[in-house]
N, C-alpha and C positions, 0 to 999 in steps of 0.2 A: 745556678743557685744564687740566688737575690741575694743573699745575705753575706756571702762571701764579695760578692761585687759592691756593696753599700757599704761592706768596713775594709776591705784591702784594696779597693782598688782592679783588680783581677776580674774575669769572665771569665769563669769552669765550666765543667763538664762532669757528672759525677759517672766514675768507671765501678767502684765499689764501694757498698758501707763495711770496715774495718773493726769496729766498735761503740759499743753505747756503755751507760752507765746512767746511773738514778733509773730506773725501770724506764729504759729509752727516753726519759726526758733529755739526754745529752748523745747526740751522735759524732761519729768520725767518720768521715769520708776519706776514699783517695778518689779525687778528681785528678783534671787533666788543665790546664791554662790553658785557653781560647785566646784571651788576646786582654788588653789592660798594663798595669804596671803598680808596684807600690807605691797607695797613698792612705794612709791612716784617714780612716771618716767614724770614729769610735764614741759617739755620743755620751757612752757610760764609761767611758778612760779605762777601761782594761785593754786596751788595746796601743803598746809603748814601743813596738820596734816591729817590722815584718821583712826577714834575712833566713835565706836559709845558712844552719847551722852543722857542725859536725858532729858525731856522735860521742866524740869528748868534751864537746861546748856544753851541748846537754845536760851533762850530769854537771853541771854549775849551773845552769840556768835558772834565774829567778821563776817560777811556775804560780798562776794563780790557784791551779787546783796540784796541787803536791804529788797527787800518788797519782798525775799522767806522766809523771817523770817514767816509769816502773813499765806502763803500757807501751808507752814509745820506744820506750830500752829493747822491751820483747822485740818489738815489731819489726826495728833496725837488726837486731840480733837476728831474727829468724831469715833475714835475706833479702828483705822487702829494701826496695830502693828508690831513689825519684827520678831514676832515669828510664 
């Protein structure tokens, strides 16, 4: 996925799409890291830190869109993991 490699840094692999929203103008994958490493290349500055977090970090987490708070909450809650 070119676009996950041009703003993080990272070369994935997409294993599944997870979720969309806006009538699929927004998707969620869970990919897999190929090789790479964080580096912010964010042209349009939404992009301020890239760390994986806990699932109590989360629910503080500054979020540009608010209610992926609520999505990701499910998604950790239902068992999904990144390991």
């Amino acid at each position: 996925m070119r676009e996950v490699q041009e703003e993080t840094g990272f070369t994935v692999s997409v294993k599944k799409l997870v979720h969309t929203k806006f009538n699929g103008d927004i998707q969620y994958f869970e990919v897999e890291i190929e090789s790479g490493g964080p580096k912010i290349q964010d042209p349009d500055g939404l992009i301020y830190e890239i760390s994986w977090v806990s699932f109590e970090m989360l629910q503080e987490l500054p979020l540009t869109y608010e209610e992926d708070r609520d999505f990701l909450s499910r998604l950790l809650e239902s068992g999904w993991t990144t390991a």
